[in-house]
C-alpha positions in Angstrom: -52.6 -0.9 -49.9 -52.2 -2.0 -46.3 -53.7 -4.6 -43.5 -55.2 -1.8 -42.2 -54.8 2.4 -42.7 -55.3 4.3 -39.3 -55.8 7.7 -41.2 -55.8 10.0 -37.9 -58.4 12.5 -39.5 -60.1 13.4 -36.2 -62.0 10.2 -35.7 -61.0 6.7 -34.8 -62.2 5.3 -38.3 -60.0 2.4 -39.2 -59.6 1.3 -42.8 -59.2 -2.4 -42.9 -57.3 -3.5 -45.3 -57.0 -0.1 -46.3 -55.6 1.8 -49.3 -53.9 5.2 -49.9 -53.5 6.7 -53.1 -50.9 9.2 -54.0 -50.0 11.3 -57.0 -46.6 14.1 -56.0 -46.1 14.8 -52.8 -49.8 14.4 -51.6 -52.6 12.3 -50.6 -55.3 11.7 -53.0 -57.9 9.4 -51.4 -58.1 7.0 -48.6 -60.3 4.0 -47.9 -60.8 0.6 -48.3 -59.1 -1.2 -50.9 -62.9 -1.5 -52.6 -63.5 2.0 -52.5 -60.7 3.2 -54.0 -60.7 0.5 -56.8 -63.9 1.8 -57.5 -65.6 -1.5 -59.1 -64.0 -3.9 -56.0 -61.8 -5.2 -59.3 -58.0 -4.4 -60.2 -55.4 -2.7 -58.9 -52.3 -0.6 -59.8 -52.0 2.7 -60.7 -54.6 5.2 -62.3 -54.9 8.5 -63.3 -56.3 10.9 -60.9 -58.8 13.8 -61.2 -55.5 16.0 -62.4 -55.0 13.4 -65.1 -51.7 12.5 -63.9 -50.8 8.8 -62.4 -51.7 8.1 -58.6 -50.0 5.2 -57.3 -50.5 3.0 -54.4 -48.8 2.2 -51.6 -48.4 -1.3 -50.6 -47.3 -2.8 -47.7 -47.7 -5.2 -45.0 -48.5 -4.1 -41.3 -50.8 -1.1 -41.1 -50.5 2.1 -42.7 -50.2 5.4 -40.4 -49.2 9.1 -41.1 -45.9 10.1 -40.1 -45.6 11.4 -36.7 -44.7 15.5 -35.9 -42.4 16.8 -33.1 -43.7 19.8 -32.4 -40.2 21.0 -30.6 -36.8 19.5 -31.1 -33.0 20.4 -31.1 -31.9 17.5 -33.1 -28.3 19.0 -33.3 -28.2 18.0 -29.7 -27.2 14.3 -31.0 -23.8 15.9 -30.3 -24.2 16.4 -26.7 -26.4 13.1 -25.7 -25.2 12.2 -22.5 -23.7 15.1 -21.2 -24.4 17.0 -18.0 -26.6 14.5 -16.6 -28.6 14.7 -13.2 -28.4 18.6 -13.0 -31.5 21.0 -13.1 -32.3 22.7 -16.2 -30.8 25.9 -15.3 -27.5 24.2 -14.5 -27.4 21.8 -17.3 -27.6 24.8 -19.2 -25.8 27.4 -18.0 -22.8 24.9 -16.7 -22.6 21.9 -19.4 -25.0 22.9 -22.6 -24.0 26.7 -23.8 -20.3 26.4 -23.0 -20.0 24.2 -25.4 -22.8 25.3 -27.9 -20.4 28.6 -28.4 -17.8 26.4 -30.0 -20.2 25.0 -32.6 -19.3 25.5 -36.1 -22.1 24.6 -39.2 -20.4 21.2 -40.1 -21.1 20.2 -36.4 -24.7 21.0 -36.8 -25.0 19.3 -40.3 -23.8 16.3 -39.2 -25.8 16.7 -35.3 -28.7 17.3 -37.5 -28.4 14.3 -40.1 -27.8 12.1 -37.2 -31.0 13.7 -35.5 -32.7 12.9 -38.9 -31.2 9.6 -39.2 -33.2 8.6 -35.7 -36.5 10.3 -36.5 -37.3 8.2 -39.4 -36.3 5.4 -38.0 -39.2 5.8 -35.5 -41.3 7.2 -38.2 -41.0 10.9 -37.4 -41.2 12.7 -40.5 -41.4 16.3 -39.7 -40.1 18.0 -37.1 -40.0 21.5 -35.5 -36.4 22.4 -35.3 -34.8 25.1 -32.8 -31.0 26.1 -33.4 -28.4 27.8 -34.8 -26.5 27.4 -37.7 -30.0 27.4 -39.6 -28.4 26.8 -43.1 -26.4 23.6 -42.0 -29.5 22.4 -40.4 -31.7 23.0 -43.8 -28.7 21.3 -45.8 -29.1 18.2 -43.7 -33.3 18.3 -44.0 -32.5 18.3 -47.8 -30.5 15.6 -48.0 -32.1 13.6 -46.1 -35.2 14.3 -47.3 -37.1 14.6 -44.1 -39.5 17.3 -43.4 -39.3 20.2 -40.9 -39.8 23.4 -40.0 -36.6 25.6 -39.1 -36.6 27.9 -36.3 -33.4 29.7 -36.1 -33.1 31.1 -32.3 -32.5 34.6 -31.1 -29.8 33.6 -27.9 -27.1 35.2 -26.6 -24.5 32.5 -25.5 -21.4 32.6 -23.2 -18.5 34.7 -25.0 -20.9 36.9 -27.2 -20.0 40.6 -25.8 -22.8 42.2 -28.2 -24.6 45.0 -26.1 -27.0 47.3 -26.4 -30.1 45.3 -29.0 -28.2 42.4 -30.1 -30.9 40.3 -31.1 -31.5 42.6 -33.7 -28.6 41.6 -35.9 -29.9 37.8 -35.7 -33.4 38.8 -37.1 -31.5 40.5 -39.9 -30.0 37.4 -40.7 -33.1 35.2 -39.9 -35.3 37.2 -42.3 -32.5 36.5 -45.1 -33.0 32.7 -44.3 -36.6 33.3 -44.9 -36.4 34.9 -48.3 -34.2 31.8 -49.8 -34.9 28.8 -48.0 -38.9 29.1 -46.8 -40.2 26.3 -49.0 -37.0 24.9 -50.2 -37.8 21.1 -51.8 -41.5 21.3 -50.6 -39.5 20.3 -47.1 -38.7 23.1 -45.7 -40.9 25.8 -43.8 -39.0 28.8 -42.0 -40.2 30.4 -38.9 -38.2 32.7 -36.1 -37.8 31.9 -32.4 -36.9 33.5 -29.1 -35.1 31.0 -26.8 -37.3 32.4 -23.7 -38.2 35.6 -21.3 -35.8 34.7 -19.0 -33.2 34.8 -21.8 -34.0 37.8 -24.4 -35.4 40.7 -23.0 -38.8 41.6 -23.1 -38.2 44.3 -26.0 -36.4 41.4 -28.1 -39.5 38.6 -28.1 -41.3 41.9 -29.4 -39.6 42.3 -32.0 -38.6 38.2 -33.2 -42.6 38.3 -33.0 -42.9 41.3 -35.1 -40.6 40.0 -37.7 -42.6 36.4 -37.8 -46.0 37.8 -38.3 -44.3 40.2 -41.2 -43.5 36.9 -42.9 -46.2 35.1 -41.8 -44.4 32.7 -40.0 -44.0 30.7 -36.7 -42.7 32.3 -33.7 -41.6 29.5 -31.4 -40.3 30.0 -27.5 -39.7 28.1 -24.6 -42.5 29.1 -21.9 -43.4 28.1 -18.3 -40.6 25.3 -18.4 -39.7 25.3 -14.6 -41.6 26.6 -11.4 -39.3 29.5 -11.1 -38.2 30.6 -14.1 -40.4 33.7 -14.7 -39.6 35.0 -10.8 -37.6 38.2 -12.6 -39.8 39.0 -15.2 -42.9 39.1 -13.0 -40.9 41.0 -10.7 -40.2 43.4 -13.1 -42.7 43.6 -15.5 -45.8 42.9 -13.0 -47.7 39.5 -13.9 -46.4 36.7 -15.9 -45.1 35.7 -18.9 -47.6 34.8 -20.9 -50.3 37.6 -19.5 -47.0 40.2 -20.8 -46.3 38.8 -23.7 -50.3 38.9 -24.9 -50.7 42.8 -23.7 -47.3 43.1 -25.8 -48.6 42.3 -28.7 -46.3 38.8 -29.1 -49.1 36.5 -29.1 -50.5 38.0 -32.0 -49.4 35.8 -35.1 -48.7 32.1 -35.1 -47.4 31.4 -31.7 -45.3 27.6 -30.4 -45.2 27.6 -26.6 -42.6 24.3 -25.9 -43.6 23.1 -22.5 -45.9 25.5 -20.9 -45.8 23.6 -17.7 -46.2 26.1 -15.2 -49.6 27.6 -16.2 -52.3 29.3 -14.1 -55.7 29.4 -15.1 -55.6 32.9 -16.0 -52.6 32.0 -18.6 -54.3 29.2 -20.1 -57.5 31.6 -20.6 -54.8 33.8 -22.6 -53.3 31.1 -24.7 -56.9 30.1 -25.7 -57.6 33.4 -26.1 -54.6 34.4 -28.4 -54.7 30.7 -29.8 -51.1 30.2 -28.7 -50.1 26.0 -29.6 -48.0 24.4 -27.1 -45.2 21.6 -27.6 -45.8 19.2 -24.9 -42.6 17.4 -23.7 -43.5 14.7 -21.3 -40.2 12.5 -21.4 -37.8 15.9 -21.1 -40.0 17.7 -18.5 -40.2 14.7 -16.6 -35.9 13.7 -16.8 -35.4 17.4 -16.0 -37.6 17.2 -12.9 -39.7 20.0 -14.8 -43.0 19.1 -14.1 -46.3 17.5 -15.8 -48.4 20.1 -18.2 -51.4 20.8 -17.7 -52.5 18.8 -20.8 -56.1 18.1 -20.0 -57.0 21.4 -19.2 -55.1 22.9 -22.0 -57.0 20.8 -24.4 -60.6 21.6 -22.9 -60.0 25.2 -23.1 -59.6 24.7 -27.0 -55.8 25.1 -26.8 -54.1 23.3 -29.8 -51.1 20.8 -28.8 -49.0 18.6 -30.5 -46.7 16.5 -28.7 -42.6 16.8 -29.0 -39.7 15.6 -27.7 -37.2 18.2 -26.9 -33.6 17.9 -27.6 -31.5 14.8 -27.7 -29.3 16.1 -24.8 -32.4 16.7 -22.1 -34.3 13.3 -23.2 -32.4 12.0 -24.4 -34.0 10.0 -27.1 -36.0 11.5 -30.6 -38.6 9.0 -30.1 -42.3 10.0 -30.2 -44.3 6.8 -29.4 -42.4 7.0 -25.9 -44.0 10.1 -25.5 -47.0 9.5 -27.4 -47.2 6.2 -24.1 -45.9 8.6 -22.0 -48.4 12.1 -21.9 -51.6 9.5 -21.3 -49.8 8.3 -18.0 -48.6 11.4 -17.0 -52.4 13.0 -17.6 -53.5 10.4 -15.8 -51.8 10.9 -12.9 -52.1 14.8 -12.4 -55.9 14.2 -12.8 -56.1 11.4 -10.7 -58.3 9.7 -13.6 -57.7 6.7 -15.4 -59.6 7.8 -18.5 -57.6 11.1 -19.0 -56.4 11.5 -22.5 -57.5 7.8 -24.0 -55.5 6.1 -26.5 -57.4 7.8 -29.4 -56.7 11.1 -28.3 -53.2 10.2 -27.2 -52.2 9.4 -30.7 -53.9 12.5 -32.0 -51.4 14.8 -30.0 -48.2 12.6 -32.4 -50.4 13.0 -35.5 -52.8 15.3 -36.6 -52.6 17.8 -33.2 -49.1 18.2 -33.9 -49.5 19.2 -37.7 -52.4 21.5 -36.2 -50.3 23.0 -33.7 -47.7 24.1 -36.3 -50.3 25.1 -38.4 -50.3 22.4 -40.9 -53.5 20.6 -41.3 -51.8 19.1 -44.1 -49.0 16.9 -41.7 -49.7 14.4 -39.1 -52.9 12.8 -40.8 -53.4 10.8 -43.8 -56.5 13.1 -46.1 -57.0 14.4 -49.0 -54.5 17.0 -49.8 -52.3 16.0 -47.2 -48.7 15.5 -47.5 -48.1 12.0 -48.6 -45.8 11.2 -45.3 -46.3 7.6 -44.1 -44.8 4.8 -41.5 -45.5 1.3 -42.0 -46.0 -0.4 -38.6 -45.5 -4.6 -38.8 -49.0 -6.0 -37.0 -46.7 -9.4 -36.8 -46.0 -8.9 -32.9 -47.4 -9.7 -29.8 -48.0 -6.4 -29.1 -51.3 -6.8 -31.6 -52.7 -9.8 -30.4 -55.2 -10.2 -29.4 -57.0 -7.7 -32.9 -60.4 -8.2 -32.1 -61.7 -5.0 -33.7 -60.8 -1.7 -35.0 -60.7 0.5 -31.5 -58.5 -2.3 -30.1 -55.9 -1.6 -32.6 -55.9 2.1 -31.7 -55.3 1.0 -28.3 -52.6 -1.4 -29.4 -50.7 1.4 -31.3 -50.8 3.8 -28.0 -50.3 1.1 -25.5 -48.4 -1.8 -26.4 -46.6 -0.8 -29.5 -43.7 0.6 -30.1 -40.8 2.5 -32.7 -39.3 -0.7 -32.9 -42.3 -2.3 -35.0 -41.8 0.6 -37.7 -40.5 -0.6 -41.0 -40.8 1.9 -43.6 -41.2 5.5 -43.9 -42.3 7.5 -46.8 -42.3 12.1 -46.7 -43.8 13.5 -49.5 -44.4 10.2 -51.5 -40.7 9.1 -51.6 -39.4 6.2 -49.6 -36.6 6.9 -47.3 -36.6 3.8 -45.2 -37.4 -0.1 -46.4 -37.1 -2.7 -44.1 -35.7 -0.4 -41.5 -32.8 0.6 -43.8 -32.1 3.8 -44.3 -32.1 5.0 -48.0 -31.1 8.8 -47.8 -28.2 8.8 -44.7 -25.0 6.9 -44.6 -26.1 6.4 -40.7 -22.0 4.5 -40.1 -20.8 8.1 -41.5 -23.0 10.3 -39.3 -22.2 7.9 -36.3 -18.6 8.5 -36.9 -18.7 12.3 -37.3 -21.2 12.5 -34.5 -18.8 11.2 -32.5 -15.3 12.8 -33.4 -16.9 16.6 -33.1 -18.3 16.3 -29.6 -15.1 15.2 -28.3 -13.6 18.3 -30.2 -16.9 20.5 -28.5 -16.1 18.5 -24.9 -12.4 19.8 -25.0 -13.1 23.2 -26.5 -15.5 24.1 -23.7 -12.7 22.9 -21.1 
């Protein structure tokens, strides 16, 4: 029970005070506290139509669904900070991979953890994870009992001498991943990623694609990042990425495009088409001097998109209500409209557009059947007042709000932060190994 339950079900209905009622790992029923006591009397638990004991959830503040990152590199907590005020291909090729080759699986456990650690904090409880060392990244998912989905990525990085198809020996691996982890604690969902075109040939995004849709799985790839980026591939494979990649057969299965900046209106007409979901990264395209994504017109050709924040080193942050603030204002300004992607819509993309744009209907909104992740959000702020009705405290949560006013998160039922403390992560630990292992990654890439 809540001061108010924003359910993010596709309409703006506001449940106030509210009530959600949960039994496992999922969402029973949502509505007002009346409706869901039935007779407008009693309270507490109660068996549900499985016979087994719902319970509520009480709390002060109002009651939202967790928020999804459609795209992340939480890792990357180990290299915040580093290579700033270069381009993307600089930052990368210069700073980022050099010292990426050096990583070893405790690094990324502990990158991860302290990835995870910041998530929940904002109320992030799922999040789309690409990077290496996939079962160190899993590990740290578990423990912390967070929520994501795992893309281990095909990528060829500075030192690796492997010629001839040498993505191939990384799907071999990727598909064992799949067969023991896909599902693991209800919290983990495997899929297979490509890092981009301009990075694995044209023949290896085939076949990463192949091997996701033979598993039914995501494939996930950076696309249309910068203005210049797909120069060589048009040149030598005659149109553009995305028009390639559909005639290729990639866009065939479920399909992540992070950024898709850089977009005609012939490649937006394919991603609608081949119902290809993009991972829009306001705060990171913005840093990197990227670009601003065609969001508005993405979403009136039917495109799903979820919003995400990229990696902790390009951000450099993991928080999602900065970008939730931050794609309304950008929209804005590329249409020249002040009524470009309202505050309704804008927390859609954090909620329930991200869960639909991994293809989880049941993340990102607070339903029947849905997973039972949840942030508290304390309405004792300025940033709420004046609450004269229900739409005004959409706009609040979008416009003046903030991570700072979340004060406990829930993923699957099961509490992992009270009262902004964290339940699952020794966060002075993770701080501390965080630390000590990118100074070893600093001087290894030296």
């Amino acid at each position: 029970m809540a001061d108010a339950v924003v359910p993010c079900a596709g309409s703006v209905a506001v449940f106030r005070p509210g009530a959600v009622e949960v039994s496992g790992d999922s969402v029973t029923r949502v509505g007002t506290v009346a409706e869901l006591r039935g007779d407008g009397g009693g309270s507490g638990a109660r068996a549900n139509d499985a016979g087994t004991e719902a319970r509520e959830v009480r709390v002060e503040g109002a009651l939202l669904p967790g928020f999804v990152n459609t795209h992340c590199h939480s890792p990357m907590t180990l290299f915040r900070g580093t290579g700033e005020n270069l381009p993307l291909q600089r930052w990368l090729q210069e700073v980022l991979w050099p010292r990426e080759a050096h990583l070893e699986p405790e690094d990324v456990y502990w990158g991860m953890t302290m990835g995870i650690a910041e998530l929940l904090a904002f109320g992030v409880t799922t999040s789309c994870e690409m990077y290496f060392h996939e079962d160190a990244t899993a590990d740290a998912v578990v423990a912390a009992g967070s929520r994501a989905v795992i893309t281990p990525v095909v990528l060829q990085l500075p030192g690796d001498e492997s010629g001839g198809d040498w993505w191939t020996a990384g799907l071999d691996r990727f598909s064992d991943f799949h067969a023991h982890r896909n599902g693991e604690a209800g919290r983990i969902e495997v899929g297979f990623a490509a890092h981009a075109a301009y990075t694995v040939p044209l023949a290896g995004l085939i076949d990463v694609a192949a091997v996701a849709r033979r598993h039914d799985a995501l494939f996930h790839l950076h696309l249309a990042e910068t203005a210049t980026e797909d120069d060589t591939f048009v040149a030598e494979h005659g149109g553009s990425v995305p028009r390639v990649l559909a005639e290729s057969g990639v866009f065939e299965g479920r399909v992540l495009a992070a950024h898709s900046i850089w977009l005609t209106p012939e490649d937006i007409a394919v991603y609608a088409a081949r119902d290809v979901a993009v991972a829009h990264c306001p705060q990171s395209n913005a840093k990197l001097a990227s670009g601003i994504a065609p969001v508005i017109d993405l979403l009136a050709s039917g495109v799903r998109v979820g919003l995400g924040t990229d990696g902790p080193a390009s951000n450099n942050d993991l928080d999602l209500w900065e970008e939730m603030r931050l794609a309304a204002m950008l929209a804005r300004l590329r249409e020249r409209d002040a009524g470009a992607l309202p505050a309704a819509q804008a927390l859609d993309l954090a909620t329930r557009g991200a869960g639909a744009a991994l293809g989880r209907p049941d993340l990102g909104t607070l339903a029947p059947g849905s997973k039972a992740d949840m942030m508290a959000v304390s309405l004792d702020d300025p940033a709420f007042v004046p609450l004269l009705d229900d739409a005004m405290l959409i706009e609040h949560l979008v416009w003046s709000a903030s991570s700072r006013l979340v004060t406990d998160v829930w993923v699957g039922g099961d509490q992992v932060v009270a009262a902004k403390q964290h339940h699952t992560i020794d966060l002075d630990r993770a701080q501390d190994e965080v630390g000590r292992r990118a100074a070893r990654l600093v001087a290894a890439a030296d």
